[in-house]
Wavefront OBJ file of the C-alpha trace (Angstrom):
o trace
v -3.698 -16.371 22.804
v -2.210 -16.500 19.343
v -3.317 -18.786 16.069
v 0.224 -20.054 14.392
v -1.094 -20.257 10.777
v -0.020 -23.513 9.384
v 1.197 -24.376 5.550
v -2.204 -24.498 3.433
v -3.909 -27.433 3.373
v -5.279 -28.998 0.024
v -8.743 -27.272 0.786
v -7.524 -24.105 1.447
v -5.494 -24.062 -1.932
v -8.473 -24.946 -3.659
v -10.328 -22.054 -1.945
v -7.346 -19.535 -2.411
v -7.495 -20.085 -5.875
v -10.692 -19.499 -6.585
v -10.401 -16.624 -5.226
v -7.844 -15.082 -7.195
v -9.471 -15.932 -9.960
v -12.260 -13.786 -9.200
v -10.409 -10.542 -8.634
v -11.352 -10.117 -12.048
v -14.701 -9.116 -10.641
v -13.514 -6.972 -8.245
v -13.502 -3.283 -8.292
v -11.302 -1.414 -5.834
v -11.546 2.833 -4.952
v -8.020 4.384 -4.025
v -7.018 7.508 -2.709
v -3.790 9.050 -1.878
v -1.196 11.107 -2.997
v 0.408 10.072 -6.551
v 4.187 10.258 -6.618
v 6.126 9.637 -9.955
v 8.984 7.240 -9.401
v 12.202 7.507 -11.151
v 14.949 4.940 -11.404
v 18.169 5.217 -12.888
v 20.127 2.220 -13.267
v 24.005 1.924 -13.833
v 27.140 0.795 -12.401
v 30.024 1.376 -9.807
v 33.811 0.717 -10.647
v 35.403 3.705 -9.470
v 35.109 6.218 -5.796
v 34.683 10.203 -6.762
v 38.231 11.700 -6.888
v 35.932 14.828 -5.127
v 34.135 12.657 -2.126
v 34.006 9.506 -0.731
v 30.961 8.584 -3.274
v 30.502 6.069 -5.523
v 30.231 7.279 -9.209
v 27.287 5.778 -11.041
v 27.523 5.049 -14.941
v 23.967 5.494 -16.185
v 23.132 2.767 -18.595
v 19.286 3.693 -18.378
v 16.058 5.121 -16.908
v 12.665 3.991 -15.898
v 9.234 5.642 -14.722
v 6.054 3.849 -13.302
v 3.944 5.155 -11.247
v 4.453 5.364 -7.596
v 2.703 6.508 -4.016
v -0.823 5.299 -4.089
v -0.518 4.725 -7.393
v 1.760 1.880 -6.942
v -1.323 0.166 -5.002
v -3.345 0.648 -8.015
v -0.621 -0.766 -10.070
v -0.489 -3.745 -7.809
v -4.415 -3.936 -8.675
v -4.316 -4.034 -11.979
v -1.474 -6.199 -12.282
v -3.972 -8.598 -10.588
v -6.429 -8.359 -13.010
v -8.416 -6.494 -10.622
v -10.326 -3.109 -11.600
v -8.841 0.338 -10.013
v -10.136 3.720 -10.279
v -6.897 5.638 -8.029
v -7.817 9.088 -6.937
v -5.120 11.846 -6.104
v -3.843 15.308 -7.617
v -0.806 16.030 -9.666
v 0.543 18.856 -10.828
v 0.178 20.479 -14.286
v 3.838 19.967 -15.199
v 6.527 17.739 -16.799
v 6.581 15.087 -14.447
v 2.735 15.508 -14.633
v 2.161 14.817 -17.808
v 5.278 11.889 -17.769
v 2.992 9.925 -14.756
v -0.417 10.369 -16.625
v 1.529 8.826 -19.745
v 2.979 6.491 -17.807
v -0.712 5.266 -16.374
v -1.791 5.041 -19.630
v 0.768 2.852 -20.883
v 0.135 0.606 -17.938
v -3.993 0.779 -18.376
v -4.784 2.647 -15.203
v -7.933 4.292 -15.328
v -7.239 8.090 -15.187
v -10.550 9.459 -14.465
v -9.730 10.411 -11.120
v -6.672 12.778 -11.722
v -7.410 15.658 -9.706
v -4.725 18.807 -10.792
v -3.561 21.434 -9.002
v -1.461 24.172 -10.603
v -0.148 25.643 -7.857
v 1.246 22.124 -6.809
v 4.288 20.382 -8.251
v 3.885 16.903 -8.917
v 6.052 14.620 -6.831
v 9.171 12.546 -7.740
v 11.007 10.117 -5.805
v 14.474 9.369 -8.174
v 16.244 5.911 -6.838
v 19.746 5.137 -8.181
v 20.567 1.729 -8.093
v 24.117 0.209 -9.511
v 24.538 -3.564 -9.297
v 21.536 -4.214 -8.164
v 21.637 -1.904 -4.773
v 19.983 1.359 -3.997
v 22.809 3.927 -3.767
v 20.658 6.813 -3.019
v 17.091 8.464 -3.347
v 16.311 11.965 -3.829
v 12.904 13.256 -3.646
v 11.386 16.400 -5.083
v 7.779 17.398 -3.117
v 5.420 19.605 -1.340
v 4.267 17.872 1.066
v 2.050 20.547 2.543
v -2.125 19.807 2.907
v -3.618 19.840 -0.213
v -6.095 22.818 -0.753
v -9.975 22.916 0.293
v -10.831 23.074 -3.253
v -8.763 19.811 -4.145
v -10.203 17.778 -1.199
v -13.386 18.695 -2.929
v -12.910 17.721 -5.929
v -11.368 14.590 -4.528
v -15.028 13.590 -2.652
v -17.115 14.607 -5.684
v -15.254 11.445 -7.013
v -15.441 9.462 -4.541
v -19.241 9.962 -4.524
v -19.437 9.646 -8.636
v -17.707 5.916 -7.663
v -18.699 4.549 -4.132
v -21.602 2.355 -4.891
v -20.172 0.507 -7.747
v -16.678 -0.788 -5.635
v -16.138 -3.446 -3.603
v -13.446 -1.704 -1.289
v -11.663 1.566 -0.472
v -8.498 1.938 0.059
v -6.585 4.939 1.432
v -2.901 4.882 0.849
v -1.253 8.046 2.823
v 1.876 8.586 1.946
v 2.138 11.938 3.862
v 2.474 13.837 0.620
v -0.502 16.310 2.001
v -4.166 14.487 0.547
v -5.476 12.838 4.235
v -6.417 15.239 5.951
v -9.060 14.685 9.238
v -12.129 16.134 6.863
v -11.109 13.869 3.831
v -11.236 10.690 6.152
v -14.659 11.350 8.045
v -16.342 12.144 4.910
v -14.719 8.905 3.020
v -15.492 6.823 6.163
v -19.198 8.100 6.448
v -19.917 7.126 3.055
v -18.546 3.707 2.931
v -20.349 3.097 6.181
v -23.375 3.956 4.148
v -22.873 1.981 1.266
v -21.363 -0.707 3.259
v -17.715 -0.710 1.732
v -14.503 -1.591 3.558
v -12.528 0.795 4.231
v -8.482 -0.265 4.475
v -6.078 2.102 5.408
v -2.098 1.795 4.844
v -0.949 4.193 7.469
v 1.533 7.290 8.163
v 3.163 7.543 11.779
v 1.823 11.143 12.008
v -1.576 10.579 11.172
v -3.038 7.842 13.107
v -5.563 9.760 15.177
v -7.200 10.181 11.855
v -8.123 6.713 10.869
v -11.065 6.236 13.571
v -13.753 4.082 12.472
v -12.452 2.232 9.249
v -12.189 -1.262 8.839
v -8.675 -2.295 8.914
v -5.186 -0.657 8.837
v -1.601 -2.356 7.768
v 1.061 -0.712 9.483
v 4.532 -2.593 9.419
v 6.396 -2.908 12.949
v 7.566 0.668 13.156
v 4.645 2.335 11.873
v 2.199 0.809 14.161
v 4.624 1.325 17.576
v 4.996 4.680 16.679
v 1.091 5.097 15.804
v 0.480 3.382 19.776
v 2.520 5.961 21.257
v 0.698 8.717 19.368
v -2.644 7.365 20.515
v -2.055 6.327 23.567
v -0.401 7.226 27.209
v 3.338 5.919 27.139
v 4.782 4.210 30.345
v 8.167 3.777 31.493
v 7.621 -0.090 29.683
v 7.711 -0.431 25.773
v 4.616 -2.065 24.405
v 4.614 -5.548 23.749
v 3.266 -5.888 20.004
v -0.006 -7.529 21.417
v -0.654 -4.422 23.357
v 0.059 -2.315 20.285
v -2.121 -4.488 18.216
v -5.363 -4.463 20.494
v -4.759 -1.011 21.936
v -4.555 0.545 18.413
v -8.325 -1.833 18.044
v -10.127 -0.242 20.415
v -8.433 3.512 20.822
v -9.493 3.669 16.905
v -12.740 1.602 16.775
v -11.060 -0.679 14.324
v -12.703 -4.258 12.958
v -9.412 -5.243 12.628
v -5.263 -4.509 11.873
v -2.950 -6.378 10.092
v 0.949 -5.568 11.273
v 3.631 -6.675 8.846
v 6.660 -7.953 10.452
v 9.270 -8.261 7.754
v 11.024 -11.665 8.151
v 8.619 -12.662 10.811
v 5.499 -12.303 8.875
v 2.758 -10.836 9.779
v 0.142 -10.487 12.936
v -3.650 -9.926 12.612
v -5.472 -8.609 15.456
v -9.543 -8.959 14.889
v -12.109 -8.067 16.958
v -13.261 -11.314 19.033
v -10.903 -12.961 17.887
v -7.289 -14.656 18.375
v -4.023 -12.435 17.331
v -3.558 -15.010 13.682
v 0.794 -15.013 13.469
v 1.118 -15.890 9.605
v 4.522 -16.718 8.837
v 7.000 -14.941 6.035
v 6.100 -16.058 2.588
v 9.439 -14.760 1.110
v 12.524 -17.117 0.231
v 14.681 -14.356 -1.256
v 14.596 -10.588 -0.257
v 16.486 -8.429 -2.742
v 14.049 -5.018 -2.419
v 11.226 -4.177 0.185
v 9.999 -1.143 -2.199
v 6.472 -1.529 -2.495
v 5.643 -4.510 -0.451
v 3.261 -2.312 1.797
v 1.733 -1.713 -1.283
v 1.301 -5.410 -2.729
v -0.127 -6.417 0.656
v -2.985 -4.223 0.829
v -3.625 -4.114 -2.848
v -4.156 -7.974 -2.481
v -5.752 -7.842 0.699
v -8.663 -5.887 -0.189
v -8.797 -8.128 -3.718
v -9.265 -10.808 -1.414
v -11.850 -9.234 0.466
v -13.548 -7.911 -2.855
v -13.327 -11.746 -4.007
v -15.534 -12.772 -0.539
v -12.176 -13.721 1.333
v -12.539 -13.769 5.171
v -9.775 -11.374 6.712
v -7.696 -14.657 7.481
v -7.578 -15.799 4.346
v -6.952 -12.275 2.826
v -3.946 -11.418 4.911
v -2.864 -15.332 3.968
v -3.205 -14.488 0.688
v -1.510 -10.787 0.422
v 1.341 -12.666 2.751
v 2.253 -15.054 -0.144
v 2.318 -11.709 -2.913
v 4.532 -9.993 -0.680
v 6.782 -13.433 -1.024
v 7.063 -12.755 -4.548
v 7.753 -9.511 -4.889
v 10.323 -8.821 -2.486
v 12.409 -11.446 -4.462
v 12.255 -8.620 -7.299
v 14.340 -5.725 -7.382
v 12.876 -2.211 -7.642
v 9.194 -1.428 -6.868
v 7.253 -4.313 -8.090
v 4.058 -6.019 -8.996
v 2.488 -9.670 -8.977
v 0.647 -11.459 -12.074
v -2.179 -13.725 -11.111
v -0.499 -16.618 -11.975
v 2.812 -15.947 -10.105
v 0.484 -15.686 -6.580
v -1.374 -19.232 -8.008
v 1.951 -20.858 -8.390
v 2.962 -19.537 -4.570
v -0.473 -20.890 -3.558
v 0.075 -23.993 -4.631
v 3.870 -24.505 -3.537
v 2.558 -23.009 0.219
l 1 2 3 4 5 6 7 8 9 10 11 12 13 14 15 16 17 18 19 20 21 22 23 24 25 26 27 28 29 30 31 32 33 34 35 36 37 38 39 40 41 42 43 44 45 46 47 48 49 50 51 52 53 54 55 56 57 58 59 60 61 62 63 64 65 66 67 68 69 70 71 72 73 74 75 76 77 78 79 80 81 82 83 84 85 86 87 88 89 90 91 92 93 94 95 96 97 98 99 100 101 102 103 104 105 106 107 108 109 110 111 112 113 114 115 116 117 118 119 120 121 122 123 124 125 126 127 128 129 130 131 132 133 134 135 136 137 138 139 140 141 142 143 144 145 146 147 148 149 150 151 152 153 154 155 156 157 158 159 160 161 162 163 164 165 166 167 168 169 170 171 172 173 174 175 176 177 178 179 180 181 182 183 184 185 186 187 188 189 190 191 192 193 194 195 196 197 198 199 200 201 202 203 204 205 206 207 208 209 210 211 212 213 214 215 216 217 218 219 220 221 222 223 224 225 226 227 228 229 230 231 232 233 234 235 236 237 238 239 240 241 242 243 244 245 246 247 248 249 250 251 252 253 254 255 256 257 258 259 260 261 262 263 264 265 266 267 268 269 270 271 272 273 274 275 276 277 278 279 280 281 282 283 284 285 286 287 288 289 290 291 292 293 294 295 296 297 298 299 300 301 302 303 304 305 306 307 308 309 310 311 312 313 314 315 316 317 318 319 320 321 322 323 324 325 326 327 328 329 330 331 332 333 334 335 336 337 338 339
């Protein structure tokens, strides 16, 4: 059985408001790997004499800060307090994303650095308001013992005074099987949420935490890792409850692109909650948006309905903005109250 969630009702505004206008109170842990993004913005009027390319005038460049850091951008954009977690390498683009976190007023306490490690850079070049190409520059291999370490020691320095954790695994080499039992095992302990935005290759390692928000692709691809494959494909209700119980999840919240998104909870009916977006110019980031506002919501005393309600309509928004984006409190109020 599936729950068709309906446009909001004058209650339900009221109560979605109040909300975000608590995430001021709200105090969110994140770990994952930091990535600096790059964009470089120009225009196309002419093909490459040398190759069927377009060639790109650069009018100008941008950095912000990407990977996990992105979610913690998304936080604090939200009024909501962050303390992001992750290593970086003691080099130029180094030092550019810790400048770059200051400008925004991301706490940087949690910087772990590794100088055997370079610190990664994801360049998008985008002419007339399209991506033409990205080019990356990483290591992507495990992090080392010794920066795992570190990593808990701040995790147990912060645990009992936030509301949620978040890990954000952007395959970039911080989750790794003892990172997660250890994180998990604390949270339990302190009774913290623990929310997980997934990678395909990793899903046997997110046993045990609270909720996980894999779009379409991500959690097929996470069923068949976890589970037996048939002849049959999964239907997305099978996907959603089997990934429940193989992981001992309370819950998982699938984003569907155009359709919306599904939430599976435990006891509960699959909630469908339609697309919030009227205009989609750039997907970059939404993952990041919905989680960052979906534990917000749960920080602010949402139940998981109304949170993935709520991190729906911010994915509205910024998907109607081009290049990897954030929401302002009173952006998501003004979607709440149009909804």
């Amino acid at each position: 059985m599936t729950n068709k969630a309906l446009p909001l009702t004058g209650i339900e505004k009221k109560r979605f408001l109040e909300i975000v206008e608590n995430f001021g109170k709200c105090r969110i842990l994140v770990i994952g790997d930091f990535i600096l993004d790059q964009f470089v913005w120009g225009t196309v009027k002419r093909i490459s004499p040398e190759a069927p390319v377009p060639v790109v005038n650069v009018e100008r460049e941008s950095f912000i800060p990407g990977g996990s850091l992105n979610v913690a951008n998304n936080i604090r954009s939200l009024k909501g307090g962050v303390y992001p977690c992750g290593v970086l390498g003691r080099d130029l683009y180094g030092r550019m994303l810790l400048k770059t976190m200051r400008r925004q007023g991301i706490e940087t306490g949690g910087i772990i650095y590794d100088p055997d490690r370079p610190t990664s850079l994801k360049t998008r070049v985008i002419a007339h308001s399209q991506q033409v190409v990205r080019f990356d520059r990483e290591k992507t291999e495990d992090v080392s013992p010794a920066m795992i370490q570190k990593i808990l020691k701040f995790v147990h320095e912060r645990i009992r005074e936030v509301h949620v954790v978040i890990l954000e695994d952007y395959g970039k080499g911080v989750m790794q099987p003892h990172l997660l039992r250890e994180v998990v095992r604390l949270a339990k302990k302190y009774k913290k949420p623990v929310l997980v935005d997934p990678k395909e290759k990793h899903f046997t390692y997110y046993h045990g935490v609270t909720c996980i928000t894999p779009n379409r692709s991500e959690a097929f691809v996470g069923y068949e890792r976890t589970h037996r494959m048939g002849h049959k494909t999964p239907t997305l209700e099978q996907v959603g409850w089997g990934l429940m119980k193989k992981l001992a999840l309370e819950s998982v919240l699938i984003t569907l692109g155009e359709d919306g998104m599904a939430l599976f909870e435990k006891n509960k009916k699959i909630t469908r909650v339609p697309t919030a977006a009227r205009e989609v110019y750039d997907v970059s980031g939404a993952g990041d948006t919905v989680i960052a506002t979906l534990a917000l919501a749960m920080a602010a005393g949402a139940k998981m309905q109304e949170a993935a309600k709520l991190s729906n309509l911010a994915a509205g928004i910024v998907v109607a903005k081009l290049g990897t984006a954030t929401v302002a409190p009173a952006e998501l109020k003004e979607a709440i109250r149009k909804a």
